[in-house]
N, C-alpha and C positions, 0 to 999 in steps of 0.2 A: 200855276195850279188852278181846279178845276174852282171857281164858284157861284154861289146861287146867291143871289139877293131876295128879303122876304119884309114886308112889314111898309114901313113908309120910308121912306126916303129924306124926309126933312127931321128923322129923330133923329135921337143920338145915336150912336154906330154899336154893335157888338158883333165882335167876334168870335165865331165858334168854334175850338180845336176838339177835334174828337181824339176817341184813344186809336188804339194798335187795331188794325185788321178791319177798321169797319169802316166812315165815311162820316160827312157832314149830316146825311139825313138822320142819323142819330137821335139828330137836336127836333125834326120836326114833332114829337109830340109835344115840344115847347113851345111852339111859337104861336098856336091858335093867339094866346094871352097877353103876346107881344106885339101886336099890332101897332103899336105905337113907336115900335123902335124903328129903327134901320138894320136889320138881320143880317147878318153875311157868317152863310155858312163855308167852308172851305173844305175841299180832301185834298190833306195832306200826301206831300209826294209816295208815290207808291202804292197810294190807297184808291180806293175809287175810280173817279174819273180823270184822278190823274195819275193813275197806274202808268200809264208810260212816260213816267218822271221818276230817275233813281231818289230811293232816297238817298243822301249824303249823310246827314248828320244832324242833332240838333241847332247848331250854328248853322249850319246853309236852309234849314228849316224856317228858322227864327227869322233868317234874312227874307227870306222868301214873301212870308207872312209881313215884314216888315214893309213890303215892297205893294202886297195888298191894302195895309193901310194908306196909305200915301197915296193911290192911285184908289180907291172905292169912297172913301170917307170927307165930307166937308171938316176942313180945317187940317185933315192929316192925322186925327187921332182918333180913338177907340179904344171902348171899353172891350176885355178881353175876358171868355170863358172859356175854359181848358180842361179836359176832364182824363183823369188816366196819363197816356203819349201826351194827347191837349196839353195836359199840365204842365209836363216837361218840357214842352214846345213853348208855354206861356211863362215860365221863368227862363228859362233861356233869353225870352223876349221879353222880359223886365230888366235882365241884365245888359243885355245888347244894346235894345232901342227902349229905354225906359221914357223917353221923350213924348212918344207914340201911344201911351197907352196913357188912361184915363185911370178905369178903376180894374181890379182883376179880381176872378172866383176861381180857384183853382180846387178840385176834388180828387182824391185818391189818387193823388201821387208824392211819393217817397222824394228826400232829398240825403235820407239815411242809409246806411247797407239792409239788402232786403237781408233777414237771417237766412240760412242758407241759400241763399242766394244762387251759390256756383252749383249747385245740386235744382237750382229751376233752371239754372240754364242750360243746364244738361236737358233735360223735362222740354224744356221749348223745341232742342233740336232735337230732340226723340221726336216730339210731337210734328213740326214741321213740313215732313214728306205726306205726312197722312191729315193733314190740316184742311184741306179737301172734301176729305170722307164723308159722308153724311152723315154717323153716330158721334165724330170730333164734333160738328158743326154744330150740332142737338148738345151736346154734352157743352157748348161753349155757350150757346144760347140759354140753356139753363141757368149757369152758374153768373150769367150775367144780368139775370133776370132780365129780358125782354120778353115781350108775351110772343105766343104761337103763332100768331098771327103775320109778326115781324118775322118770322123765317125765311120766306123766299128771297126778300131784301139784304138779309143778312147771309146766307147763304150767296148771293150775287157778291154780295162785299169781298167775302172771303175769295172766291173765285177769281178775284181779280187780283189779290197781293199775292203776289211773289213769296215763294220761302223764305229768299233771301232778302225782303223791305219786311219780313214777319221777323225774321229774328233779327237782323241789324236793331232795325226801330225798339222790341225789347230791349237787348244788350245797351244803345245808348238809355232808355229811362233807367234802366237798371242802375246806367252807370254816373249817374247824373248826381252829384252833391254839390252841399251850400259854397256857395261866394259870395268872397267881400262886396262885389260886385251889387249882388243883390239888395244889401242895405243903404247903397246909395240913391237907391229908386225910392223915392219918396212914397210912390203911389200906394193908396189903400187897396189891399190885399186879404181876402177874404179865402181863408185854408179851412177846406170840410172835406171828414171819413165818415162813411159810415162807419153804423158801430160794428156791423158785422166783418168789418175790412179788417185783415192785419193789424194787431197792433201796433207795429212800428210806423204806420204812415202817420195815425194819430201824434204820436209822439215827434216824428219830425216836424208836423204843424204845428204842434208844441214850440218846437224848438226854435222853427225860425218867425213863432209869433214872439218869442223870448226877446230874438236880436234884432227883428227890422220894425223901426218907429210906426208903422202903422199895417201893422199885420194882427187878425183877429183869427184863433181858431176855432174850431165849432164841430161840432157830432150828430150825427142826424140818428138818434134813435131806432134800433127795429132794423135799419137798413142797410146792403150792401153797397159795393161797389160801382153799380148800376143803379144808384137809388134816382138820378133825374127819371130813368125810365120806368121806375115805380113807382113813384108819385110824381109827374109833371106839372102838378097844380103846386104842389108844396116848395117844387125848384124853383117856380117861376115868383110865388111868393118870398123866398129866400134872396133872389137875384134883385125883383123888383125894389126892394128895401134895401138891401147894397147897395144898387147903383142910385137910391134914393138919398142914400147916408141916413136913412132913418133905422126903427128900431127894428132886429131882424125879427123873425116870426119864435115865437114862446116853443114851438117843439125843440130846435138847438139845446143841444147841450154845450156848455162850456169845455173845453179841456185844456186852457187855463187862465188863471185869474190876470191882471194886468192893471 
């Protein structure tokens, strides 16, 4: 898979999973802040620059990704940030190779049935042939808040997935729920929605901050799904104090106690 290294090379490592349809540069309005790390950003097979890579699945996904740590990172391990697809790609890869990973932030991804679910997957392949369009592209870019500016970039993104890496990659997040697996990963695990997001992602952050020893969940106020790229100062403060293990930033809202 395609990636880019950003920041210093002697910090500690993170990685970054983007979602569905877009790329690694996602992450750069975050990283002015992170200079200090060792940055690797990644496109996911199908996506980006490595569009000419099928995607398979989240497991060939996760191996993949596992296969980056091990070969970019001093020692073999990395902290892990996953947002949307990212997410699902980054428990997959707490369950797989929980070995590899440090600490993880995972945003806006479900481990619950989305509710009507089979009625957006219908919606995705309606959508799909005309994914392309310019009004699709505008109307995706909106509801993910990224600003105007990022269009032509975004619009390149899109241009490069496939219909069929656009709906596979949904269909597995979609279809992606908790395992045992997962509670055997010791590692600290930071689960955040906006609030403007679905209520059900909330609640499955809930749910698997309930059963795994060291999972915190959290709400980011005001914000959607896309909230890194609405405030990238507030991300970068939320991340920096995770990967700190200090106290996260006072806008989080709780959703739930522990």
């Amino acid at each position: 898979m395609f990636v880019s290294e950003h920041g210093s090379r002697q910090g500690e490592s993170i990685v970054f999973l983007h979602g569905n349809a877009v790329g690694g540069w996602m992450w750069q309005p975050c990283l002015a802040d992170l200079a200090g790390y060792h940055c690797i950003l990644v496109d996911l097979p199908g996506h980006g620059k490595s569009n000419d890579q099928e995607w398979v699945s989240l497991a060939d996904t996760a191996r993949r990704v596992s296969e980056i740590i091990r070969g970019y990172t001093k020692g073999g391990k990395a902290h892990i940030v996953g947002a949307s697809l990212g997410g699902s790609v980054a428990f997959q890869l707490l369950c797989d190779h929980p070995e590899l990973v440090d600490r993880a932030l995972i945003s806006g991804t479900s481990l619950l049935p989305m509710p009507g679910g089979s009625f957006f997957k219908f919606m995705i392949r309606l959508i799909a042939p005309v994914m392309k369009k310019d009004f699709v592209m505008r109307a995706a870019l909106k509801a993910l808040n990224f600003s105007e500016e990022g269009f032509e970039q975004f619009r390149q993104a899109i241009l490069a997935v496939s219909s069929r890496t656009f709906v596979k990659a949904f269909d597995d997040g979609l279809n992606q729920r908790y395992s045992k697996d997962l509670e055997k990963a010791k590692n600290p695990v930071l689960l955040i929605s906006g609030e403007k997001e679905p209520g059900y992602i909330a609640k499955s952050n809930t749910m698997v901050a309930m059963r795994h020893p060291n999972a915190v969940a959290r709400i980011v106020p005001g914000m959607g799904h896309g909230w890194m790229g609405e405030s990238p100062q507030l991300f970068n403060r939320v991340l920096k104090a995770w990967l700190a293990d200090g106290e996260l930033p006072s806008e989080l809202v709780a959703s739930i106690k522990k």
